[in-house]
BAMIPA-20578 format. One record per residue (C-alpha): residue number from 1; x, y, z; residue in three letters. Coordinates in Angstrom, 2 decimals. Example, Ala and Ser with C-alpha at 12.3 -4.5 7.8 and 13.67 -1.06 7.14 Angstrom:
// BAMIPA-20578
<pt num="1" u="12.30" v="-4.50" w="7.80" residuo="ALA"/>
<pt num="2" u="13.67" v="-1.06" w="7.14" residuo="SER"/>
END
This chain:
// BAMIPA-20578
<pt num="1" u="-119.41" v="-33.13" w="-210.45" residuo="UNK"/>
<pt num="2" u="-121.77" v="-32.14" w="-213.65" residuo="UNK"/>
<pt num="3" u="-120.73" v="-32.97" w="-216.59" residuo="UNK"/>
<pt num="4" u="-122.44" v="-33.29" w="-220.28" residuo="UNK"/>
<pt num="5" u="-121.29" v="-36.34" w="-221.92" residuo="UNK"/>
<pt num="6" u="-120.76" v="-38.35" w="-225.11" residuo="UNK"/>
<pt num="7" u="-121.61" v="-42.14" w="-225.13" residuo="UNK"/>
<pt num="8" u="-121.82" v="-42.81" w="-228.78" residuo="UNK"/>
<pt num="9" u="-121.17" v="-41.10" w="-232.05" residuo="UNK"/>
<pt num="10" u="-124.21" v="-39.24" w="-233.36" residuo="UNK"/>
<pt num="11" u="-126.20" v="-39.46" w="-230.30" residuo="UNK"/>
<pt num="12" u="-126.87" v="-36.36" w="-227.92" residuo="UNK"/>
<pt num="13" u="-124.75" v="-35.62" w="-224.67" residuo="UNK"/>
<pt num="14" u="-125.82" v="-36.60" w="-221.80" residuo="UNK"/>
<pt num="15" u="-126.18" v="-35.21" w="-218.31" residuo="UNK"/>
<pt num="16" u="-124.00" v="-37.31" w="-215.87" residuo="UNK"/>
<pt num="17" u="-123.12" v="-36.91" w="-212.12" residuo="UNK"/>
<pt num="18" u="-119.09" v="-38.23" w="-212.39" residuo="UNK"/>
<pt num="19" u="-116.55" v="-38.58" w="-209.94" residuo="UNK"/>
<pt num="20" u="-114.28" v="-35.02" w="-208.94" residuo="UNK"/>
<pt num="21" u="-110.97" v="-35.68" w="-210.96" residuo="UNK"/>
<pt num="22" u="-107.83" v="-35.48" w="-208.78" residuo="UNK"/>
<pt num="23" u="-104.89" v="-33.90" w="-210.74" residuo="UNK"/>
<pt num="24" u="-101.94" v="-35.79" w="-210.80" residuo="UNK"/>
<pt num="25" u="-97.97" v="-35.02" w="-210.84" residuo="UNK"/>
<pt num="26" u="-97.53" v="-31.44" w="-213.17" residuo="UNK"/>
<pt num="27" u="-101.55" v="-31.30" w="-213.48" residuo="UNK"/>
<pt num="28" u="-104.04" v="-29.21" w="-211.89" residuo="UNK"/>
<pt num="29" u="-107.60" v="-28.88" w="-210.99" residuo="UNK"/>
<pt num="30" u="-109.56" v="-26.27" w="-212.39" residuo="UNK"/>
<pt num="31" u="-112.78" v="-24.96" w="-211.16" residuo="UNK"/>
<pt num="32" u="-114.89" v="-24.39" w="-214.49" residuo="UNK"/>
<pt num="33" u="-116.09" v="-21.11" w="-215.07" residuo="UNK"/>
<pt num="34" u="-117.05" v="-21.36" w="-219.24" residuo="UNK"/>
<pt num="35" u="-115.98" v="-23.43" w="-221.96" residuo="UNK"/>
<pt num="36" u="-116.30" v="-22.84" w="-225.53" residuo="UNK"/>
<pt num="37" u="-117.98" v="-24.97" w="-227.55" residuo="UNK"/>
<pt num="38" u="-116.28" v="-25.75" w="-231.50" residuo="UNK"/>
<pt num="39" u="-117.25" v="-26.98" w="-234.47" residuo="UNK"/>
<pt num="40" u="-114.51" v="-30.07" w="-233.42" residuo="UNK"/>
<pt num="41" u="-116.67" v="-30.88" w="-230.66" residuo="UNK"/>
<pt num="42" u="-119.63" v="-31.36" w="-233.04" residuo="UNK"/>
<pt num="43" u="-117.38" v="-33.27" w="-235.50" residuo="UNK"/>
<pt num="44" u="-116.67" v="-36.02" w="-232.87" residuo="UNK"/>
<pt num="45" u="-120.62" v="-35.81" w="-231.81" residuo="UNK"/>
<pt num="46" u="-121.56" v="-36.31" w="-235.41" residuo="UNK"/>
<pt num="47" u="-118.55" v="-39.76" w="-235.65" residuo="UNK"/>
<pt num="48" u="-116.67" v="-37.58" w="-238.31" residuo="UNK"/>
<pt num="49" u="-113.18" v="-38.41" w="-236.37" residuo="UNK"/>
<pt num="50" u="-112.47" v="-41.62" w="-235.27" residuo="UNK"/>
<pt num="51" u="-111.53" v="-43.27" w="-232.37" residuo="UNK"/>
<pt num="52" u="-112.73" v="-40.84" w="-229.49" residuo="UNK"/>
<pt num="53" u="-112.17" v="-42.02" w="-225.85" residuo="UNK"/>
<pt num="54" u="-115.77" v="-42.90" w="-225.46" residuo="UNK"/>
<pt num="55" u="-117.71" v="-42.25" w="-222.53" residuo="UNK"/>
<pt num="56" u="-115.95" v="-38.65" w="-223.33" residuo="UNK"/>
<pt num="57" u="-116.40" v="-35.35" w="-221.28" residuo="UNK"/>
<pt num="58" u="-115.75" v="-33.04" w="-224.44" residuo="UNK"/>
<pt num="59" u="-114.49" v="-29.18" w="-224.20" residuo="UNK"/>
<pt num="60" u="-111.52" v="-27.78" w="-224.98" residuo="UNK"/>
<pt num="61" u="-111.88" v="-24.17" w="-224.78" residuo="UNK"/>
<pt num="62" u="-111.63" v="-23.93" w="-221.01" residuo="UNK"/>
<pt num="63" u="-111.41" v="-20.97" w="-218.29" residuo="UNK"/>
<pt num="64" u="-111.44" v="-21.18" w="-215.05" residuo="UNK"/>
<pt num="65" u="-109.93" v="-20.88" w="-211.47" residuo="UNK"/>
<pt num="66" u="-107.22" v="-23.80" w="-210.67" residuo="UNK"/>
<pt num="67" u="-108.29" v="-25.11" w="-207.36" residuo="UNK"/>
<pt num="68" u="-105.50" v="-27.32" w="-206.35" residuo="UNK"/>
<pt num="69" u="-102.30" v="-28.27" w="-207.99" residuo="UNK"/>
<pt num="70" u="-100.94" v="-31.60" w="-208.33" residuo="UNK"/>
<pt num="71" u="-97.46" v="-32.73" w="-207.39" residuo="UNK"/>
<pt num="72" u="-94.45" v="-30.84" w="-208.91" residuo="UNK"/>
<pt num="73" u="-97.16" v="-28.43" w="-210.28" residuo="UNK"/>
<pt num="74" u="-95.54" v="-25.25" w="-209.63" residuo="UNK"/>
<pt num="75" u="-96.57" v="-22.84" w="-212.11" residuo="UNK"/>
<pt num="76" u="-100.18" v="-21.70" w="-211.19" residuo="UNK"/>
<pt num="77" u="-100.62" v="-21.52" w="-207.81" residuo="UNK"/>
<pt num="78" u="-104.57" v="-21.98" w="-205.80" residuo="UNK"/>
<pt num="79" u="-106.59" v="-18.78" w="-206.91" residuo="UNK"/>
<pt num="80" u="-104.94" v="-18.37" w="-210.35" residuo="UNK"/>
<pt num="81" u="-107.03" v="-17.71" w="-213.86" residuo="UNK"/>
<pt num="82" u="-106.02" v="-20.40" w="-216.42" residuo="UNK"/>
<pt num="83" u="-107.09" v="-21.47" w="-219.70" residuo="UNK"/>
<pt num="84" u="-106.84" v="-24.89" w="-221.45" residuo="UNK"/>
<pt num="85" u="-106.64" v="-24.69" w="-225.44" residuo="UNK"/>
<pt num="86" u="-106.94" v="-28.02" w="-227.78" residuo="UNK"/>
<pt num="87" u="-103.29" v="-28.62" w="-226.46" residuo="UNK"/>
<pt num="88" u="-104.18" v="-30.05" w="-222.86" residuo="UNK"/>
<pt num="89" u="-102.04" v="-32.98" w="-222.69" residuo="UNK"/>
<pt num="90" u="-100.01" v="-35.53" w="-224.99" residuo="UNK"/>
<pt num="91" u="-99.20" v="-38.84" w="-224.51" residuo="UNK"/>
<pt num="92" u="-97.53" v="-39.08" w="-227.92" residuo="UNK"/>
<pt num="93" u="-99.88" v="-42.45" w="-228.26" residuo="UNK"/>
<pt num="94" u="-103.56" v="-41.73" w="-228.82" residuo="UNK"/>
<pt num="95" u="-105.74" v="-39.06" w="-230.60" residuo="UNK"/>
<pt num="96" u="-107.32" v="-38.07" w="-227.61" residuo="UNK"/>
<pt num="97" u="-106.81" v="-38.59" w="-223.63" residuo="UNK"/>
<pt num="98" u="-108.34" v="-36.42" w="-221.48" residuo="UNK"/>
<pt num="99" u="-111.42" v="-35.14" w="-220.82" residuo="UNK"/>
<pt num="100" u="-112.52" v="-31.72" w="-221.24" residuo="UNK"/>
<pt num="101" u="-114.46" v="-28.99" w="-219.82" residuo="UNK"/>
<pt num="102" u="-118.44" v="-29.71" w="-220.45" residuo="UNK"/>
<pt num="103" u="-118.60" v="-30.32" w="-216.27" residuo="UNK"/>
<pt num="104" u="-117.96" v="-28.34" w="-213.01" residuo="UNK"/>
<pt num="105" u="-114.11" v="-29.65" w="-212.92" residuo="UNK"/>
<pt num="106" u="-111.21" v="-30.32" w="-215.02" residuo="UNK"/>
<pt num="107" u="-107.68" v="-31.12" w="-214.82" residuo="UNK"/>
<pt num="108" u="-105.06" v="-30.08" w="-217.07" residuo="UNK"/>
<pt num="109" u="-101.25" v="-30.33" w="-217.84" residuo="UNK"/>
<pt num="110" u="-99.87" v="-27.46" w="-216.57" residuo="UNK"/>
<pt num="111" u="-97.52" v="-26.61" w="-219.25" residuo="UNK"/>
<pt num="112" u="-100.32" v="-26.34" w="-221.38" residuo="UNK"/>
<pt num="113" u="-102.24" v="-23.81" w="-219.51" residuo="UNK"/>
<pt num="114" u="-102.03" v="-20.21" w="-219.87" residuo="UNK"/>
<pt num="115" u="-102.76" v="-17.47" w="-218.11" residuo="UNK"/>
<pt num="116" u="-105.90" v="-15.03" w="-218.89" residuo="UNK"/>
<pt num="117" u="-106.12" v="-11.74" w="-219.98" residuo="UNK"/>
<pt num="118" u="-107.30" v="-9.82" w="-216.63" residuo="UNK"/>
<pt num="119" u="-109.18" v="-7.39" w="-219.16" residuo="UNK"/>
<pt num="120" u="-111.38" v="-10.49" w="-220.53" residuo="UNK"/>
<pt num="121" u="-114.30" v="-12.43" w="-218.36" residuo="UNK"/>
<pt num="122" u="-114.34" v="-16.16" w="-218.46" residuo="UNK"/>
<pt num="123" u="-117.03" v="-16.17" w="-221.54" residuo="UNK"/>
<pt num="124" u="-115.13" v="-13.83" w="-223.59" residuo="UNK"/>
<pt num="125" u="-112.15" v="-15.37" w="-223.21" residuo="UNK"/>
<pt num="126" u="-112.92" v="-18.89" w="-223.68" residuo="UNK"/>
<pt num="127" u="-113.48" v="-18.48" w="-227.80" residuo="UNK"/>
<pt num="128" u="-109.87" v="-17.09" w="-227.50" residuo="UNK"/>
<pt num="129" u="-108.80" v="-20.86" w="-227.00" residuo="UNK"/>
<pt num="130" u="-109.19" v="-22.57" w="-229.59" residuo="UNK"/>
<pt num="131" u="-111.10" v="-20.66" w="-231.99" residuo="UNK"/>
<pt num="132" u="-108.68" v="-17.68" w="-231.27" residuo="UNK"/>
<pt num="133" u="-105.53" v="-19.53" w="-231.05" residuo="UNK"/>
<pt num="134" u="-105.94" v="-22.07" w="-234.25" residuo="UNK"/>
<pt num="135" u="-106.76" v="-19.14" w="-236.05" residuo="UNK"/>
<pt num="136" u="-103.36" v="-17.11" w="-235.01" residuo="UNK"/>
<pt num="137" u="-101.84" v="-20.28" w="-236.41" residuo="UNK"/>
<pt num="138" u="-103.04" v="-20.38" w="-239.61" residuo="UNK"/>
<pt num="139" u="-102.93" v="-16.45" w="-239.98" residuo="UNK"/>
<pt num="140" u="-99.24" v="-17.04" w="-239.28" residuo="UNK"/>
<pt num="141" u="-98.87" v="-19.54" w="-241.51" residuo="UNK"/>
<pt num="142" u="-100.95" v="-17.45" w="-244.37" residuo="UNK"/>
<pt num="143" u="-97.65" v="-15.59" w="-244.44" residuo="UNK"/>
<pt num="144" u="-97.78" v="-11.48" w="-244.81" residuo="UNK"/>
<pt num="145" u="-100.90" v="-11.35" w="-247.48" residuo="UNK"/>
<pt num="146" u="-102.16" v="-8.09" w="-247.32" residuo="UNK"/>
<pt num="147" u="-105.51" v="-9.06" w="-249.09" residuo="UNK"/>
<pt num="148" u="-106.99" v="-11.97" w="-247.16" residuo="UNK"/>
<pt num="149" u="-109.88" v="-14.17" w="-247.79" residuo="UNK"/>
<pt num="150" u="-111.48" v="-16.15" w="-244.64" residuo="UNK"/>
<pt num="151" u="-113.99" v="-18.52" w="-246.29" residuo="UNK"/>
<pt num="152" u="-116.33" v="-18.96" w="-243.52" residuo="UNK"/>
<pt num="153" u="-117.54" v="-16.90" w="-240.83" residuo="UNK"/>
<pt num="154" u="-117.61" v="-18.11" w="-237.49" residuo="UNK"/>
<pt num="155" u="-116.29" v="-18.45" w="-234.39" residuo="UNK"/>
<pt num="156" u="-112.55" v="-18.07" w="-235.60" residuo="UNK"/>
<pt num="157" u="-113.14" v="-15.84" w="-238.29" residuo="UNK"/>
<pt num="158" u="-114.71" v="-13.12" w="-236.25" residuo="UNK"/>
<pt num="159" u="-111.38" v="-12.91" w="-233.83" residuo="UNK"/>
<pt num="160" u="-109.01" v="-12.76" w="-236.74" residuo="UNK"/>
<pt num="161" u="-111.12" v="-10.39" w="-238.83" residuo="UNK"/>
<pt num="162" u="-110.28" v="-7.85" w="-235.75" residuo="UNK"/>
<pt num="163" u="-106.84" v="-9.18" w="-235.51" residuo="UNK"/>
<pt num="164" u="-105.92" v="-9.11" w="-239.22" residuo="UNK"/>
<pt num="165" u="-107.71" v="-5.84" w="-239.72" residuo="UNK"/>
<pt num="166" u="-105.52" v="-4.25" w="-236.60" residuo="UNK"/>
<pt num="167" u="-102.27" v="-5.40" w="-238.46" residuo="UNK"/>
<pt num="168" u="-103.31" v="-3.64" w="-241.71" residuo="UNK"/>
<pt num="169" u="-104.47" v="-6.31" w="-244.00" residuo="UNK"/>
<pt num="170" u="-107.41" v="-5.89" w="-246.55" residuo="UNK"/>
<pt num="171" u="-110.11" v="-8.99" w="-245.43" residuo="UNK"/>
<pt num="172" u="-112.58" v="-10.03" w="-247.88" residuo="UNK"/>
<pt num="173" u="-115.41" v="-12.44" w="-246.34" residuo="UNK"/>
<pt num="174" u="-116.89" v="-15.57" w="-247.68" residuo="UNK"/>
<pt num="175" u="-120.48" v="-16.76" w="-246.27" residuo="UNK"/>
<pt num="176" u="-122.81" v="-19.27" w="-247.06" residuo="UNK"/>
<pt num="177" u="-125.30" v="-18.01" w="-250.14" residuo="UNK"/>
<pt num="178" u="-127.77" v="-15.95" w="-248.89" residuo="UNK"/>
<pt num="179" u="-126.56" v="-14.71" w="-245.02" residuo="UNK"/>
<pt num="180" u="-126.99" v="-11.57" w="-245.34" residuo="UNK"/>
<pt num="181" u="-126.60" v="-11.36" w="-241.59" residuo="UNK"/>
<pt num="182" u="-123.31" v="-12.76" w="-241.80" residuo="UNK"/>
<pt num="183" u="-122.03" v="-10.61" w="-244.45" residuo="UNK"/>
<pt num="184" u="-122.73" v="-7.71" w="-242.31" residuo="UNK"/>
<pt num="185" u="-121.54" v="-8.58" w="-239.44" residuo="UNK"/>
<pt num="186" u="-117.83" v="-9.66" w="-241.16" residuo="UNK"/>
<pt num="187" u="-118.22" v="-5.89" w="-242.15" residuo="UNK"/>
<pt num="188" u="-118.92" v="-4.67" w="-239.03" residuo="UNK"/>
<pt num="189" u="-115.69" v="-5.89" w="-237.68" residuo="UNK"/>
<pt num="190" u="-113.87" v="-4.52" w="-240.50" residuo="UNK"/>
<pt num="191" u="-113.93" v="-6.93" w="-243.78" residuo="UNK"/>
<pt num="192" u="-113.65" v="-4.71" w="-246.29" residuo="UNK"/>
<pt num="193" u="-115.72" v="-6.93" w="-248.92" residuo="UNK"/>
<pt num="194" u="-118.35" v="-9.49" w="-247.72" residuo="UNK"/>
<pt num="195" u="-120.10" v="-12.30" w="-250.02" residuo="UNK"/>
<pt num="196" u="-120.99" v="-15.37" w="-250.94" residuo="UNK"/>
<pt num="197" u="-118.50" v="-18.33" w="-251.39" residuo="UNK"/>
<pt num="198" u="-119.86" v="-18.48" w="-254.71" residuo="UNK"/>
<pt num="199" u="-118.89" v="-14.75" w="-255.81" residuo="UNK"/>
<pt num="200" u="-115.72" v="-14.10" w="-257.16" residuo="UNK"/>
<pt num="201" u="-113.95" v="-11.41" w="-254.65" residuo="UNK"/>
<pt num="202" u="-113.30" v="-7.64" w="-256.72" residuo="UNK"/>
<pt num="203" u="-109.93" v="-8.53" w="-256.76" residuo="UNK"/>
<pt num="204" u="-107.39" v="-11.40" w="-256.39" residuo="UNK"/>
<pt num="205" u="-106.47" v="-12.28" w="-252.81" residuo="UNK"/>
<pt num="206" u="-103.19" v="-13.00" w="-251.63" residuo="UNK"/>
<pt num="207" u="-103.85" v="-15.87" w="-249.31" residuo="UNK"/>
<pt num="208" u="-107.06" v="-17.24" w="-247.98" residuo="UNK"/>
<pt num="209" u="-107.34" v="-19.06" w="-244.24" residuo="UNK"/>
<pt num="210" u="-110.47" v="-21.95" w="-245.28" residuo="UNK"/>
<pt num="211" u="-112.75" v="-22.20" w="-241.65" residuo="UNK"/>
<pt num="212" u="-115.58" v="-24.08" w="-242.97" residuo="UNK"/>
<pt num="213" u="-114.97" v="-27.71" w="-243.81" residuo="UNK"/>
<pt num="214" u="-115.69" v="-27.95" w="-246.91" residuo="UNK"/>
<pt num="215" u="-113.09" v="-29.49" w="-249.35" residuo="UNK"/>
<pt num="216" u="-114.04" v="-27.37" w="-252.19" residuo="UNK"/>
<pt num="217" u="-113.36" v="-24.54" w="-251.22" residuo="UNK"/>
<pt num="218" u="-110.23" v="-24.75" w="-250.70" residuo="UNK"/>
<pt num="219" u="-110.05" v="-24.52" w="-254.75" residuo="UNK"/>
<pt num="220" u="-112.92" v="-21.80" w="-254.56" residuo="UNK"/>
<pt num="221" u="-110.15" v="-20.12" w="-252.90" residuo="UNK"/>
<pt num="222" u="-107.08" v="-21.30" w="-255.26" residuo="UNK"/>
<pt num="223" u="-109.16" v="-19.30" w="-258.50" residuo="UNK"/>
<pt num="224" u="-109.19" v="-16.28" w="-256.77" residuo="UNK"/>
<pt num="225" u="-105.78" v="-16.21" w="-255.27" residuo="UNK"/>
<pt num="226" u="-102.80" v="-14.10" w="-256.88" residuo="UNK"/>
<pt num="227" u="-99.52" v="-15.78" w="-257.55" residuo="UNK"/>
<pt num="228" u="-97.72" v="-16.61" w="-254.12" residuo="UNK"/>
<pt num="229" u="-101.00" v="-17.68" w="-252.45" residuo="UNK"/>
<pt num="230" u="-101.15" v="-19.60" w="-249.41" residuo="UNK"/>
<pt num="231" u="-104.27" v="-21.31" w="-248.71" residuo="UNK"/>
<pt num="232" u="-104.81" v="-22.89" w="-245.54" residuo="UNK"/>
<pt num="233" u="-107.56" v="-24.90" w="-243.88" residuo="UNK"/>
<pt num="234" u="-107.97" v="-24.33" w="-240.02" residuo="UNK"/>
<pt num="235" u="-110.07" v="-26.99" w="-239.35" residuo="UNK"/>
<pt num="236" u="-109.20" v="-30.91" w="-238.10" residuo="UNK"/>
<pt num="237" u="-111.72" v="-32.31" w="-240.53" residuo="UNK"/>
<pt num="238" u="-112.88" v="-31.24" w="-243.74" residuo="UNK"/>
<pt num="239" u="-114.60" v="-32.84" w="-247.10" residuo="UNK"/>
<pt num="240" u="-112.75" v="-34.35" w="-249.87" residuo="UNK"/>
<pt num="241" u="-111.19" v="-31.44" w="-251.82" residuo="UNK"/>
<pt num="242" u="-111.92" v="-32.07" w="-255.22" residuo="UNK"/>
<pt num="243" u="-109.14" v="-32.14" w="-258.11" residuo="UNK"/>
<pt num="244" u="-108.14" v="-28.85" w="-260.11" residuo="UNK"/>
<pt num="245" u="-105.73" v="-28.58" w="-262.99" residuo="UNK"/>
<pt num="246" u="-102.10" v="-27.77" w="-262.23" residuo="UNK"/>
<pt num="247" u="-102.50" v="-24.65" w="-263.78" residuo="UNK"/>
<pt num="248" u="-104.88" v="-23.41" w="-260.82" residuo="UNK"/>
<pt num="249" u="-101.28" v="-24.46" w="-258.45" residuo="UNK"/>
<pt num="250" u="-98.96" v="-23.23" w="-260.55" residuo="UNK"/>
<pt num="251" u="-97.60" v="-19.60" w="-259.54" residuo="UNK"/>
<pt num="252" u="-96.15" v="-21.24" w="-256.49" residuo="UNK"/>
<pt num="253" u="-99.66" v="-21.01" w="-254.82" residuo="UNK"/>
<pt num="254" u="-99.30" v="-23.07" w="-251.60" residuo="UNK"/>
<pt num="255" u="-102.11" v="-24.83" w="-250.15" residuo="UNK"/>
<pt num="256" u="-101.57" v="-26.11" w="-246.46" residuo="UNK"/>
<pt num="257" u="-103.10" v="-27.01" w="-243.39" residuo="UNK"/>
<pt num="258" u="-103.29" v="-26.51" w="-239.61" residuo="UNK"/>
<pt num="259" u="-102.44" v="-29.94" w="-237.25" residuo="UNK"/>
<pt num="260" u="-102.14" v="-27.86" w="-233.23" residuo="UNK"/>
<pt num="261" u="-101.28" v="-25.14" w="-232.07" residuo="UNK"/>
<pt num="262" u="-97.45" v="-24.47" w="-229.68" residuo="UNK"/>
<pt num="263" u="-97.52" v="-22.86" w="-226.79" residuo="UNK"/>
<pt num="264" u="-95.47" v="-19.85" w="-228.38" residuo="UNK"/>
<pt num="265" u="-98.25" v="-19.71" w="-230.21" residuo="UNK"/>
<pt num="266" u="-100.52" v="-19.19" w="-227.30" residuo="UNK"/>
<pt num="267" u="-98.83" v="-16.65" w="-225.23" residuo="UNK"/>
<pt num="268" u="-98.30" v="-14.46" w="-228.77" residuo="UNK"/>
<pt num="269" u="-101.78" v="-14.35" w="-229.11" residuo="UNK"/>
<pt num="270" u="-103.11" v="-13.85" w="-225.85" residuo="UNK"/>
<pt num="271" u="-100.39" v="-10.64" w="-225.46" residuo="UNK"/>
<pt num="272" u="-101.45" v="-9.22" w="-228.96" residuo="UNK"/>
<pt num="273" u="-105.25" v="-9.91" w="-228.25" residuo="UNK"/>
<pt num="274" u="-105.52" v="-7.57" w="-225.58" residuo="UNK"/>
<pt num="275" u="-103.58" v="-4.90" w="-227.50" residuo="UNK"/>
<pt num="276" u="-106.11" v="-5.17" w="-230.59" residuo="UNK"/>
<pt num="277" u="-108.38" v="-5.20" w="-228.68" residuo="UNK"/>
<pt num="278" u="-110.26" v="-8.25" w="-229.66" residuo="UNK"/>
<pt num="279" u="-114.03" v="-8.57" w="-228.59" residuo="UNK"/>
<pt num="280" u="-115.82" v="-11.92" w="-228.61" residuo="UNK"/>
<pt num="281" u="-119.72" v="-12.08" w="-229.41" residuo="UNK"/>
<pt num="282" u="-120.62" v="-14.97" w="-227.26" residuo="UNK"/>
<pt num="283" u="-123.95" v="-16.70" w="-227.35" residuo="UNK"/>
<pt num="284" u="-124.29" v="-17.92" w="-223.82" residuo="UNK"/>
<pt num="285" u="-125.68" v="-21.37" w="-222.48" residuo="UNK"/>
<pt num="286" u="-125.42" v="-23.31" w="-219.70" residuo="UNK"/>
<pt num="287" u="-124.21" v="-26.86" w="-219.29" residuo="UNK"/>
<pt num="288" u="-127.31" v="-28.70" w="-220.02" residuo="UNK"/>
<pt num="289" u="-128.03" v="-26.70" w="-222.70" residuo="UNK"/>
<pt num="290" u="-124.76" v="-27.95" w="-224.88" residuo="UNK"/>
<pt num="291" u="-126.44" v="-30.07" w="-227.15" residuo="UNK"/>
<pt num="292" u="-128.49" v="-26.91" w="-227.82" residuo="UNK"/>
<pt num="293" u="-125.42" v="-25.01" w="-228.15" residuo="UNK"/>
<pt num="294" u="-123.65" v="-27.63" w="-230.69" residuo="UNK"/>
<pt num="295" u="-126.82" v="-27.76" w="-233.20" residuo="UNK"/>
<pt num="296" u="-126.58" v="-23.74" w="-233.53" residuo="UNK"/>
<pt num="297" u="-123.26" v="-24.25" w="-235.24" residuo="UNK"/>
<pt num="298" u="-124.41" v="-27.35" w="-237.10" residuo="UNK"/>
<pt num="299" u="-127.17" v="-25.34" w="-238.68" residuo="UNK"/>
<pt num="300" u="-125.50" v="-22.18" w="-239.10" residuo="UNK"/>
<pt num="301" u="-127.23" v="-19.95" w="-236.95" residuo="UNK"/>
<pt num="302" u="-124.88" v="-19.03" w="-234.71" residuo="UNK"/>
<pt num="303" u="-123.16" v="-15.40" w="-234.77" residuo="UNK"/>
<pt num="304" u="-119.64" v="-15.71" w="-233.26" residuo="UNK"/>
<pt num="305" u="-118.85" v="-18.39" w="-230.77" residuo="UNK"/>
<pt num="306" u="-121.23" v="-20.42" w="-228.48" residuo="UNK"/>
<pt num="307" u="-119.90" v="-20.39" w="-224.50" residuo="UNK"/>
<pt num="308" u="-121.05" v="-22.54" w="-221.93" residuo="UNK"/>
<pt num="309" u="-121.62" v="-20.75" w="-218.77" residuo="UNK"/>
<pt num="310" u="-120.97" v="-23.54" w="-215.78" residuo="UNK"/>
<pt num="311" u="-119.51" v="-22.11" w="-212.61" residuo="UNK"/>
<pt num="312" u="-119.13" v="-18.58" w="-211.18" residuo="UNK"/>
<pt num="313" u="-116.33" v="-17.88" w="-212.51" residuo="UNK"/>
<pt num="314" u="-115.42" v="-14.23" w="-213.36" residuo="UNK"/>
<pt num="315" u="-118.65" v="-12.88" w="-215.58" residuo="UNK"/>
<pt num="316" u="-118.90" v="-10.37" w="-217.11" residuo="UNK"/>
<pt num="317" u="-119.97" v="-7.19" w="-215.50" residuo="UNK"/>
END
C-alpha cells in the first residue's frame, strides 16, 4: 500500500510502498477514503512529544470503508462507513501503537470505530474526528458558560463555533494579531465578537476552551474570565504557562485540560453534529502532498481543517 511516513523527528514524511496490514482478532481493515491531518500530527513531526513508534504511519482522523473484519470482529460488517478518532487502540503500555491513516489501508480496534454520518462525505467528516470530537470534550468540560472564548481559530474551533452557537452560547474569538481573515471567518460562523489574543473581549467570559498551544494564554484567558471560569486547553502539547498571582485564580476559576476523548463522547457528537448542522471547510490534498498539508497549519495559513484525499471513498458531490 501507499503510505506517507515519519522516520525521524523534524524531518519530512516520506513516500513508502509498505506491506497491506491484516487486522487481527476485534480489528478491522479499512479502505482509506480521507484522513484529517492535526496540529498533533505536526507536533510529533516537529519531536515536540516524545517517544513516537518510529518508522510511524501518522493519521488519526480516519474515514473510510472497512474491507474485511478480523476475528470476533462483529460490529461493522464488509461495506460499512467507519471512522477512527485519536482513540484507535490501547495497550495500557505505550504512548502510541498503531499506525494511522496517511496510506491506502488501516486497521483499527473495532470498539473504537464509529459509524459516519450518511449526510457527511469522507472529507467533511474526517475533521469531525479528532478536531470535532476533542473539541466536544472540552466544550463539555467548559461546563454551561454562556459567554465563551475559543483562543485560537482552527480546525476545532470552527466545528464548535457552529456547535456552541446552535446551543445558544455567546462565542467571542481570539486570533493571532493581525488575521483579519480569521476574524471574519469566526464571524461568519456565528462568533459574536472576533479579535486579537491581545484585546481584551467587551465583556468578561464565562469559560474559555485554549486551541492554540500556547501556555500563555491560558492566563490571557484567566484576566478576562468572570468568577466560576473554566479554562481548558484542548491540545496534547502546549508551552510553559507562565505564573499569575492567586488573585487571577481566585473566584473559583478552574483551569483544566483535555487527556482523550470516550466513546460516549463520540457517538454524542456525531448524533448532535448532524442535527446542528455542522459544515467543515476542508482544504483538500492528496497523500503525497501531506507534508504540504502539515506546514499550512504550522504557518497559520490554513482556514479550517486540512483533509487528505487518498482513496475513492464517498466524495463529495
Amino acid at each position: 500500500m501507499r503510505a506517507m511516513v515519519l522516520g525521524r523527528a523534524e524531518e519530512p514524511l516520506r513516500p513508502a510502498e509498505l506491506p497491506d496490514p491484516r487486522p487481527g482478532a476485534g480489528q478491522v481493515l479499512i479502505s482509506v477514503g480521507a484522513c484529517g491531518v492535526c496540529r498533533t500530527d505536526l507536533h510529533i513531526v516537529d519531536g515536540e512529544l516524545d517517544k513516537p513508534k518510529l518508522p510511524l504511519v501518522l493519521g488519526h482522523q480516519i474515514v473510510g470503508t472497512v474491507i474485511e473484519a478480523g476475528e470476533r470482529a462483529e460490529r461493522f460488517e464488509p461495506g460499512r462507513r467507519v471512522g477512527v478518532p485519536w482513540l484507535g487502540w490501547t495497550c495500557g503500555e505505550c504512548r502510541y501503537d498503531v499506525d494511522g491513516g496517511y496510506a491506502e489501508l488501516a486497521v483499527a480496534d473495532e470498539r473504537f470505530c464509529f459509524s459516519i454520518p450518511a449526510d457527511y462525505p469522507d472529507e467533511q467528516a474526517a475533521p469531525l474526528l479528532c478536531a470535532g470530537l476533542i473539541g466536544y470534550r472540552a466544550l463539555r468540560l467548559v461546563g454551561d458558560a454562556e459567554r465563551i472564548g475559543f483562543y485560537g481559530f482552527g480546525a476545532a474551533a470552527h466545528i464548535l463555533c457552529q456547535v456552541a452557537v446552535h446551543q445558544g452560547r455567546r462565542v467571542f474569538a481570539f486570533t493571532r494579531e493581525g488575521d483579519a481573515e480569521g476574524q471574519a471567518f469566526a464571524r461568519e460562523l456565528g462568533a459574536e465578537w472576533a479579535g486579537s489574543s491581545e484585546e481584551a473581549p467587551p465583556e468578561e467570559i464565562d469559560g474559555a476552551i485554549v486551541f492554540a498551544p500556547i501556555g500563555p494564554l491560558m492566563t490571557t484567558a484567566l484576566r478576562a474570565s468572570a468568577k466560576g471560569a473554566r479554562i481548558i486547553s484542548a491540545g496534547i502539547h502546549m508551552s510553559d504557562i507562565p505564573s499569575f498571582p492567586y488573585e487571577q485564580l481566585w473566584g473559583e476559576r478552574v483551569l483544566g485540560s483535555v487527556a482523550n476523548l470516550t466513546r460516549q463522547d463520540g457517538e454524542e457528537f456525531l448524533a448532535i453534529a448532524p442535527e446542528v448542522p455542522v459544515r467543515t471547510k476542508v482544504e483538500l490534498h492528496s497523500l503525497e502532498d501531506a507534508n504540504e498539508a502539515l506546514d499550512s497549519i504550522r504557518d497559520g495559513s490554513l482556514r479550517g481543517a486540512a483533509v487528505l484525499r487518498i482513496g475513492p471513498g464517498r466524495g463529495s458531490a
